[in-house]
PyMOL Python script that loads the backbone (N, CA, C, O; Angstrom):
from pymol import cmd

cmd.read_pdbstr("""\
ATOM      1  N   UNK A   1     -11.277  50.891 100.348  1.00  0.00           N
ATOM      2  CA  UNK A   1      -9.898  51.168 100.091  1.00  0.00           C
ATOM      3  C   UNK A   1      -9.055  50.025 100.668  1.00  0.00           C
ATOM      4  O   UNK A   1      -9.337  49.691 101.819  1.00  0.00           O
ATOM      5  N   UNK A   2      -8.098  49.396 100.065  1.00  0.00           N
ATOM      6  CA  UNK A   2      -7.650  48.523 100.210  1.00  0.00           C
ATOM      7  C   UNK A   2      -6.034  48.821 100.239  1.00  0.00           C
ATOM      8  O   UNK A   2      -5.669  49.683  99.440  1.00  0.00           O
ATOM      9  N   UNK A   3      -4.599  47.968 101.396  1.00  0.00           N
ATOM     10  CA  UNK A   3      -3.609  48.519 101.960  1.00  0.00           C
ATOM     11  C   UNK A   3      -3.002  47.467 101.316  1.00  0.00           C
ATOM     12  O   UNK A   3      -3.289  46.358 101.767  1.00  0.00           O
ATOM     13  N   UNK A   4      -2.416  47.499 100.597  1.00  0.00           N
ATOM     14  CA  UNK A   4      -1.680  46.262  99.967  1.00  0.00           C
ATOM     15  C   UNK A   4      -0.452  45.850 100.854  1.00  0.00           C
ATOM     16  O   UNK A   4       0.187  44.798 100.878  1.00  0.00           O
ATOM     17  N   UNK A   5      -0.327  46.995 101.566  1.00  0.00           N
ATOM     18  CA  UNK A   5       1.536  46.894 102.761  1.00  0.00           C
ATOM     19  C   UNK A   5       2.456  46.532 102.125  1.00  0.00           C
ATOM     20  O   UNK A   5       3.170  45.610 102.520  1.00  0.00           O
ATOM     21  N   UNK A   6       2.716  47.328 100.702  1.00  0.00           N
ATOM     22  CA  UNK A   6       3.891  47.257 100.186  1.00  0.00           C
ATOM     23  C   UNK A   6       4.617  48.014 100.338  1.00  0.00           C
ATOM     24  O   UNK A   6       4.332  49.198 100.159  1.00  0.00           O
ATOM     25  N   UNK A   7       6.368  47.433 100.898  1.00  0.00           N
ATOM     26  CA  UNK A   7       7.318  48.178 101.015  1.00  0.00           C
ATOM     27  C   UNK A   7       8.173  48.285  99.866  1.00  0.00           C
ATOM     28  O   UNK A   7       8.470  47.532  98.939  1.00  0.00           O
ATOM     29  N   UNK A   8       8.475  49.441 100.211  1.00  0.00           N
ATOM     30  CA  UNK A   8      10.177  49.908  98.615  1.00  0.00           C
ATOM     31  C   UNK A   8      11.116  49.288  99.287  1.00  0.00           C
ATOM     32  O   UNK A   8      11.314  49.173 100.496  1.00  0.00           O
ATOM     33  N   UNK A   9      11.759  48.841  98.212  1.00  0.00           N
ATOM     34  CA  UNK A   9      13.237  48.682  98.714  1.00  0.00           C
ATOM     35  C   UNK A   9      14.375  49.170  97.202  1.00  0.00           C
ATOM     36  O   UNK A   9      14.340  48.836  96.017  1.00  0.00           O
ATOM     37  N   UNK A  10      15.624  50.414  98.274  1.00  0.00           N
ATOM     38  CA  UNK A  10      15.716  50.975  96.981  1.00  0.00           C
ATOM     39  C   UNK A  10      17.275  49.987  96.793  1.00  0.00           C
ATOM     40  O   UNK A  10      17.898  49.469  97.719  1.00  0.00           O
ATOM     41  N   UNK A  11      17.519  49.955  95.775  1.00  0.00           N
ATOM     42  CA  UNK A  11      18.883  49.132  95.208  1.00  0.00           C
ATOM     43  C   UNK A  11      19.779  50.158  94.910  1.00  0.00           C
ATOM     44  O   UNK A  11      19.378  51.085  94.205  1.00  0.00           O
ATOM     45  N   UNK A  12      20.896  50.150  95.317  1.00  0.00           N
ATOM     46  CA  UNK A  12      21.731  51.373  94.828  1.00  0.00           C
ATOM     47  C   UNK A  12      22.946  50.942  94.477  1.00  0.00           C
ATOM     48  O   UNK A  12      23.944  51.593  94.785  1.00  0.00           O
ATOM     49  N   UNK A  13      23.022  49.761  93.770  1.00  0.00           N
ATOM     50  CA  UNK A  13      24.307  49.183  93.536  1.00  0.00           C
ATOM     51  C   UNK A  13      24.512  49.025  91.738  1.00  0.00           C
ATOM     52  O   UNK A  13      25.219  48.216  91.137  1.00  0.00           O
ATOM     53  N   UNK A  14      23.242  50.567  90.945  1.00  0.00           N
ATOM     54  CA  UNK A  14      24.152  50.575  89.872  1.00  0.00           C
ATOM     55  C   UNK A  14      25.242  50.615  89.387  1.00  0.00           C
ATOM     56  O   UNK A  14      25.682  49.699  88.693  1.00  0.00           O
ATOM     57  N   UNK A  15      25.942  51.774  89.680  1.00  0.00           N
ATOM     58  CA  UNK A  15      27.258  51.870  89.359  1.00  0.00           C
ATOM     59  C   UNK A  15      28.333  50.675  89.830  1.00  0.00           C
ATOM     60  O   UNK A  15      29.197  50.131  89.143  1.00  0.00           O
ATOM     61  N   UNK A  16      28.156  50.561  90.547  1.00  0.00           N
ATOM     62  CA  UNK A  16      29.300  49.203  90.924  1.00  0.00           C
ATOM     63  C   UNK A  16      29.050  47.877  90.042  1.00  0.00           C
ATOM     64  O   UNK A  16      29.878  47.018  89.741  1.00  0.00           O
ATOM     65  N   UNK A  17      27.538  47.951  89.675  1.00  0.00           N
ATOM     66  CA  UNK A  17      27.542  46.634  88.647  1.00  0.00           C
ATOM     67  C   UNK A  17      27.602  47.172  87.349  1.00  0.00           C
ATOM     68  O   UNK A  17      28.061  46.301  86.610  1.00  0.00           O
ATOM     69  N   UNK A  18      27.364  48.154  86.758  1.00  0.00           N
ATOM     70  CA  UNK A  18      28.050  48.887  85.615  1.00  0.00           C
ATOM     71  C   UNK A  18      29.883  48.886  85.398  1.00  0.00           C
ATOM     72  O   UNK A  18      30.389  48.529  84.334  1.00  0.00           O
ATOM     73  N   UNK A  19      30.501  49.232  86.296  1.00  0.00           N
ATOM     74  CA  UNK A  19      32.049  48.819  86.575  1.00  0.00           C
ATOM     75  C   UNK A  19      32.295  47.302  86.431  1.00  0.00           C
ATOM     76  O   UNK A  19      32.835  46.673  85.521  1.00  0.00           O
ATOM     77  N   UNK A  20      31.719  46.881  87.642  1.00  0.00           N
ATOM     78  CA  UNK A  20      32.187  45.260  87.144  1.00  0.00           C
ATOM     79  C   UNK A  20      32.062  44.981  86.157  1.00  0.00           C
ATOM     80  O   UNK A  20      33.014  44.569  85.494  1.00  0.00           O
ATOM     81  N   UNK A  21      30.701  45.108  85.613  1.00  0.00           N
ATOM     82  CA  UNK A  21      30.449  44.419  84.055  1.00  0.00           C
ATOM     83  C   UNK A  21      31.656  45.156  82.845  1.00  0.00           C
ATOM     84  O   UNK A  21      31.871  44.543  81.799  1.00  0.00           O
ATOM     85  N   UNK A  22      32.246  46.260  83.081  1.00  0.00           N
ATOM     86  CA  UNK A  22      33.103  46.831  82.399  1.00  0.00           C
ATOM     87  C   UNK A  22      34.604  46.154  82.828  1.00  0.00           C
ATOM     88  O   UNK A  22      35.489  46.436  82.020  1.00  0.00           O
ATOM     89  N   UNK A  23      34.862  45.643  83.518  1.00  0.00           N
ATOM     90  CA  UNK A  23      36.153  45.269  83.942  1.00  0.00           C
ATOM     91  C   UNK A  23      35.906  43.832  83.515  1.00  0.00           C
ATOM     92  O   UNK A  23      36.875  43.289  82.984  1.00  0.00           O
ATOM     93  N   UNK A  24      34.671  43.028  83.657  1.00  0.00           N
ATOM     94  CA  UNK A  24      34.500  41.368  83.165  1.00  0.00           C
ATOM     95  C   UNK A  24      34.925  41.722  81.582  1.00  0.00           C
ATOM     96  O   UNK A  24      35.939  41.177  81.145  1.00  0.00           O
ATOM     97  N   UNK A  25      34.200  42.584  80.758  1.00  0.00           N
ATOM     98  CA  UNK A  25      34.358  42.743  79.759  1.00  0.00           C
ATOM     99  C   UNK A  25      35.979  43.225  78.902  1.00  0.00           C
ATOM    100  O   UNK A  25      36.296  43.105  77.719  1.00  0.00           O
ATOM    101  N   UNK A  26      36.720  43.766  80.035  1.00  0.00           N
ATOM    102  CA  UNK A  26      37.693  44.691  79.564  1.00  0.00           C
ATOM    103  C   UNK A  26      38.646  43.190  79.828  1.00  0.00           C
ATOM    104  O   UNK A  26      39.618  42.952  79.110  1.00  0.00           O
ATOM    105  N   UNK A  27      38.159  42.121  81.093  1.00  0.00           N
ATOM    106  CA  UNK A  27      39.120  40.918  81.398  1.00  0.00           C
ATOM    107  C   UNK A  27      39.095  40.275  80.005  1.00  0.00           C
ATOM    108  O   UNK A  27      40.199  40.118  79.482  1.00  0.00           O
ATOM    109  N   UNK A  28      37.979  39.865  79.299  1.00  0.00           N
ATOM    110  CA  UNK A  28      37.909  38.659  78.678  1.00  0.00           C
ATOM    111  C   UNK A  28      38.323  39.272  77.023  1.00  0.00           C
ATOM    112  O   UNK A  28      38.673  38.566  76.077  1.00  0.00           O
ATOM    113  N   UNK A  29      38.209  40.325  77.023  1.00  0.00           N
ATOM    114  CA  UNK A  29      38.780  41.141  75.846  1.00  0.00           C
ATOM    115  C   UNK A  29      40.766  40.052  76.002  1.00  0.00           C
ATOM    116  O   UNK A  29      41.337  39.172  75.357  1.00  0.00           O
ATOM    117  N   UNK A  30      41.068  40.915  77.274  1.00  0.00           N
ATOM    118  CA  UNK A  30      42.573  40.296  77.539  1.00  0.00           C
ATOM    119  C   UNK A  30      42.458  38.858  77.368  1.00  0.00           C
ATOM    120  O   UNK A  30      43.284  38.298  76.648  1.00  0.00           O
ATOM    121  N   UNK A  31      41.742  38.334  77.812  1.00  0.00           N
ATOM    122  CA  UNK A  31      42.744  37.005  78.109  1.00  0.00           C
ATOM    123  C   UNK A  31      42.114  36.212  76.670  1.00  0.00           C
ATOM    124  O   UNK A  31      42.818  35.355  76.137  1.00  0.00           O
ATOM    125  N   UNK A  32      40.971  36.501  76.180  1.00  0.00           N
ATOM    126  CA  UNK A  32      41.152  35.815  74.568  1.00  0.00           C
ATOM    127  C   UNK A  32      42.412  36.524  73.863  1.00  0.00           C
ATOM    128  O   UNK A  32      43.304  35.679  73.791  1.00  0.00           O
ATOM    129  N   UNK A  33      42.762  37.547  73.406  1.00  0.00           N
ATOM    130  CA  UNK A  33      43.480  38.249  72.725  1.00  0.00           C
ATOM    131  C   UNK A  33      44.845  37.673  72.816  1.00  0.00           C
ATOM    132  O   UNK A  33      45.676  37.717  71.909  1.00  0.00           O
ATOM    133  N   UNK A  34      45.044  37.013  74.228  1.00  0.00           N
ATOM    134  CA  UNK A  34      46.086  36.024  74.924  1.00  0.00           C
ATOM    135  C   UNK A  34      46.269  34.733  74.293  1.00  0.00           C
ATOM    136  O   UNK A  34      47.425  34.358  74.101  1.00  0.00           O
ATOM    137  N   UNK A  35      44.942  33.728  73.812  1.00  0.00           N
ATOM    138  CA  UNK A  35      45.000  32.911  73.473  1.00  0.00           C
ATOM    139  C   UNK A  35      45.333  32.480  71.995  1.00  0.00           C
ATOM    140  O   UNK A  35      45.944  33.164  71.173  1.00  0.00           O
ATOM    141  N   UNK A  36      44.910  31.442  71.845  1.00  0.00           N
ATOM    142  CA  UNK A  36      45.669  30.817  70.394  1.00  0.00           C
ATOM    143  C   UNK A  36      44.253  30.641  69.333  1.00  0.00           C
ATOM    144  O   UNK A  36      44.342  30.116  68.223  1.00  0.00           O
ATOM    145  N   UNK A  37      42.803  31.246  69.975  1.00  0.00           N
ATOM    146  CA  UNK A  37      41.762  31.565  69.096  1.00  0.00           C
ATOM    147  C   UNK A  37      41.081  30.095  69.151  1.00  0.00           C
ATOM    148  O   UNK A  37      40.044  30.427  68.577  1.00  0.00           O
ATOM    149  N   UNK A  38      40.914  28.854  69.390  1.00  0.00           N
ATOM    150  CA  UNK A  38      40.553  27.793  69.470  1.00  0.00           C
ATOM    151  C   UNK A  38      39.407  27.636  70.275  1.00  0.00           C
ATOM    152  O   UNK A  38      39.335  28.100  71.413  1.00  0.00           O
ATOM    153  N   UNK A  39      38.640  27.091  69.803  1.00  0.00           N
ATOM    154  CA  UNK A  39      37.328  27.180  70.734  1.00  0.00           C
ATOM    155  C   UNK A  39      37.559  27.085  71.942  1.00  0.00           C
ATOM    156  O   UNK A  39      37.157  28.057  72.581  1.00  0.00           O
ATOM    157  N   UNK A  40      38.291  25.916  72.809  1.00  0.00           N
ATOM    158  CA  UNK A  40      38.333  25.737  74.352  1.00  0.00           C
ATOM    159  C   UNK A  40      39.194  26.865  74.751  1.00  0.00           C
ATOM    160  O   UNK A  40      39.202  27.335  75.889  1.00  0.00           O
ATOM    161  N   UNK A  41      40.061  27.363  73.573  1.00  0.00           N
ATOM    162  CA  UNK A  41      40.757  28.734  74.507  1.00  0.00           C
ATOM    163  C   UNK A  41      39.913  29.541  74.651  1.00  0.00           C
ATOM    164  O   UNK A  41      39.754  29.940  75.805  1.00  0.00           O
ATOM    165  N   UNK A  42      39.200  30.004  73.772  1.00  0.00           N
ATOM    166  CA  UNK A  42      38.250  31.154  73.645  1.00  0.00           C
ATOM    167  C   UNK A  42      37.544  31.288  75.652  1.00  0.00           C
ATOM    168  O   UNK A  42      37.687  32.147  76.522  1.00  0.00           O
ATOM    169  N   UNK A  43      36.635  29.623  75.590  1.00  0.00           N
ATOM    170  CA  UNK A  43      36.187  29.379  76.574  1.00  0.00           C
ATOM    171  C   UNK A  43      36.596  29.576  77.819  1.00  0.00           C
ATOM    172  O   UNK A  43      35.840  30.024  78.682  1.00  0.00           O
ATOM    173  N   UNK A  44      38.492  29.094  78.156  1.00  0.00           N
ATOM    174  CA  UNK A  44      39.060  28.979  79.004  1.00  0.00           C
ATOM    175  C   UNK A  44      39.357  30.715  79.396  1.00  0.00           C
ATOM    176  O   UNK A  44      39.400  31.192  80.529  1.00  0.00           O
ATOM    177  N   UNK A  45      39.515  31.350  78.259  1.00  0.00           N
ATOM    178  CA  UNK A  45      39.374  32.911  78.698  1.00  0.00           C
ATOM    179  C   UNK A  45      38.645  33.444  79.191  1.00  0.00           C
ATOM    180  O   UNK A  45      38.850  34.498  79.793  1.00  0.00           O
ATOM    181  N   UNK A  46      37.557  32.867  79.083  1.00  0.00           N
ATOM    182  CA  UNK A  46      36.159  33.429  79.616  1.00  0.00           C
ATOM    183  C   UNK A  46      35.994  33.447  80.791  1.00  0.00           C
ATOM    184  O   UNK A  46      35.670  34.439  81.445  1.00  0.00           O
ATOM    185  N   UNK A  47      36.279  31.905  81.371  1.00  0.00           N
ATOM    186  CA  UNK A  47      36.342  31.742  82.401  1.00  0.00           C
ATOM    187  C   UNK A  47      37.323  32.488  83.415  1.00  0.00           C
ATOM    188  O   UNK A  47      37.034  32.892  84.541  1.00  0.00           O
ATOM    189  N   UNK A  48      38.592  32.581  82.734  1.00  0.00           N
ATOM    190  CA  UNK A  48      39.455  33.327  83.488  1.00  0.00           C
ATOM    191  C   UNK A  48      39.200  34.653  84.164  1.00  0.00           C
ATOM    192  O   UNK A  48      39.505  34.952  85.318  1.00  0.00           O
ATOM    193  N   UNK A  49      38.452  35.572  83.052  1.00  0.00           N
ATOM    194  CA  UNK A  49      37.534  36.712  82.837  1.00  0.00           C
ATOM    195  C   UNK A  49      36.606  36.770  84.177  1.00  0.00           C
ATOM    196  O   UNK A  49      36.566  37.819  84.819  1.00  0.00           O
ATOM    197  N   UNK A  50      35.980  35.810  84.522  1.00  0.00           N
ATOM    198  CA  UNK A  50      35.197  35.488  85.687  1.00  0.00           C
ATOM    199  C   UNK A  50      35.955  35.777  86.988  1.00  0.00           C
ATOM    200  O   UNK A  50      35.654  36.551  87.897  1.00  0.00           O
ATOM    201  N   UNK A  51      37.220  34.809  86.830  1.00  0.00           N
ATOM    202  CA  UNK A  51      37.872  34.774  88.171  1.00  0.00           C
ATOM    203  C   UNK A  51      39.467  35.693  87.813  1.00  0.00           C
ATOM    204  O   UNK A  51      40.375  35.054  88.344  1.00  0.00           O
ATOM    205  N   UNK A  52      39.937  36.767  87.201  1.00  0.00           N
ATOM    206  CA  UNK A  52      40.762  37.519  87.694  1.00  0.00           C
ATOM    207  C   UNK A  52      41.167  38.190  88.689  1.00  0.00           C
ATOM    208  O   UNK A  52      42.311  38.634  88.792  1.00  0.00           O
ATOM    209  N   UNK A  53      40.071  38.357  89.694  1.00  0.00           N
ATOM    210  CA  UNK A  53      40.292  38.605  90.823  1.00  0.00           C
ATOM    211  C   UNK A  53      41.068  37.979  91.780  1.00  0.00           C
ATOM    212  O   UNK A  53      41.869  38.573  92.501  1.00  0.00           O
ATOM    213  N   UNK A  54      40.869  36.901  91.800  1.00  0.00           N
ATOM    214  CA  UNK A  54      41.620  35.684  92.427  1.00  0.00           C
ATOM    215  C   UNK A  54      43.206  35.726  91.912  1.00  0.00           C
ATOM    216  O   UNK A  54      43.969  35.328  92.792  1.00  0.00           O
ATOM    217  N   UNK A  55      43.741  36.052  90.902  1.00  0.00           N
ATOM    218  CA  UNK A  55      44.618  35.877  90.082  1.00  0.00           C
ATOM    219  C   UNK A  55      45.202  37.327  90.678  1.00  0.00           C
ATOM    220  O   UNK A  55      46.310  37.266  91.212  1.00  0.00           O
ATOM    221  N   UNK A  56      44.633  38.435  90.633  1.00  0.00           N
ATOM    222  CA  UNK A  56      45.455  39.835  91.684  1.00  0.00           C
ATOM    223  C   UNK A  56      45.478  39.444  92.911  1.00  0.00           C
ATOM    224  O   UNK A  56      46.596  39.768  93.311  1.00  0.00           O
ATOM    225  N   UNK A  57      45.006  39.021  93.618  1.00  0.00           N
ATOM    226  CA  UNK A  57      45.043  38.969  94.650  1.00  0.00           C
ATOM    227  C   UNK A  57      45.960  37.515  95.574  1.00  0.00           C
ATOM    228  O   UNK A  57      46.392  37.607  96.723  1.00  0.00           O
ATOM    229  N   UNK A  58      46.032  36.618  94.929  1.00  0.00           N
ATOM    230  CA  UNK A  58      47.183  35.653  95.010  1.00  0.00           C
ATOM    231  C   UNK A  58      48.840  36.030  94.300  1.00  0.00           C
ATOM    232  O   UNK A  58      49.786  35.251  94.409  1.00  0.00           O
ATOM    233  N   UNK A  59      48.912  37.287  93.627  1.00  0.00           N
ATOM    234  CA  UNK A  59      50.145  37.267  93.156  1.00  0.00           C
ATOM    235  C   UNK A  59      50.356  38.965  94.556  1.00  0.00           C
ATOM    236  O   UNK A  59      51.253  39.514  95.194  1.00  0.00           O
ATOM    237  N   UNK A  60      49.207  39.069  94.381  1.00  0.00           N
ATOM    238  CA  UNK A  60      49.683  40.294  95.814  1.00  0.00           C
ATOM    239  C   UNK A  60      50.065  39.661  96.991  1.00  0.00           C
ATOM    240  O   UNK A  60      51.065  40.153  97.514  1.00  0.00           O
ATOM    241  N   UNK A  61      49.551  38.696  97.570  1.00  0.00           N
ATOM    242  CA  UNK A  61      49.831  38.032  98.518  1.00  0.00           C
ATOM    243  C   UNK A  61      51.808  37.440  98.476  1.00  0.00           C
ATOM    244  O   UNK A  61      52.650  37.340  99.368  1.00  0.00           O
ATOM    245  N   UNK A  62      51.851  37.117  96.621  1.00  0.00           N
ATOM    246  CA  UNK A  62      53.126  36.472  96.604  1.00  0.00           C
ATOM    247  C   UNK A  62      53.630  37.749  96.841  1.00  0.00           C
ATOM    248  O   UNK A  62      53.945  37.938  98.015  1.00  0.00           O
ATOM    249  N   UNK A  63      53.839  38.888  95.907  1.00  0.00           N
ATOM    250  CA  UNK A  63      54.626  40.082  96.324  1.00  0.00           C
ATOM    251  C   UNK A  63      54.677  40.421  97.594  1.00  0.00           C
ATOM    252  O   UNK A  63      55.018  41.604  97.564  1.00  0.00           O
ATOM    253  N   UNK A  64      54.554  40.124  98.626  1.00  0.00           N
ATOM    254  CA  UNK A  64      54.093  40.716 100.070  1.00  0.00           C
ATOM    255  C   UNK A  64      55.035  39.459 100.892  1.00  0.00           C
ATOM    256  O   UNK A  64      55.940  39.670 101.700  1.00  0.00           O
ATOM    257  N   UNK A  65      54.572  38.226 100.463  1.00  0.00           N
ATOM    258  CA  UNK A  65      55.495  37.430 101.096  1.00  0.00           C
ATOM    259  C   UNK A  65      54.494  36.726 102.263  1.00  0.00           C
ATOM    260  O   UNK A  65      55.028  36.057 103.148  1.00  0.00           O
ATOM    261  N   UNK A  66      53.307  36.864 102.242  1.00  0.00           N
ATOM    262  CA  UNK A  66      52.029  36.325 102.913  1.00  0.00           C
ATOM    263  C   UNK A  66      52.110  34.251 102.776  1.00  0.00           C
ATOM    264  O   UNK A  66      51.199  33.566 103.241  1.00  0.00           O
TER     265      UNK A  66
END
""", "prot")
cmd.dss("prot")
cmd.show_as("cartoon", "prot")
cmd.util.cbc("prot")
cmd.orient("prot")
């Protein structure tokens, strides 16, 4: 009989990557729909899509006066 000493390790961060991936998706919906349809816009939305976070959180900072 042989002990291979394998451990579990459990991941429990479905739901939170199910959300994100719904909010990346729900971003880049917006910010193409924003653009002028052109390939580099298309792209540049995408990207934006990536980093909206940054974009709430620097205009919260402006509202606040930080």
């Amino acid at each position: 009989m042989t002990d291979r000493g394998s451990a579990g390790t459990i991941v429990r961060d479905g739901p939170w990557g199910f959300f994100f991936l719904l909010a990346y998706v729900g971003a880049a919906i917006y910010f193409i729909s924003i653009s002028d349809g052109s390939f580099w816009a298309v792209v540049l939305g995408l990207l934006q899509a990536i980093v909206w976070p940054v974009y709430v959180v620097y205009h919260l900072l402006v509202v606040l006066g930080a």
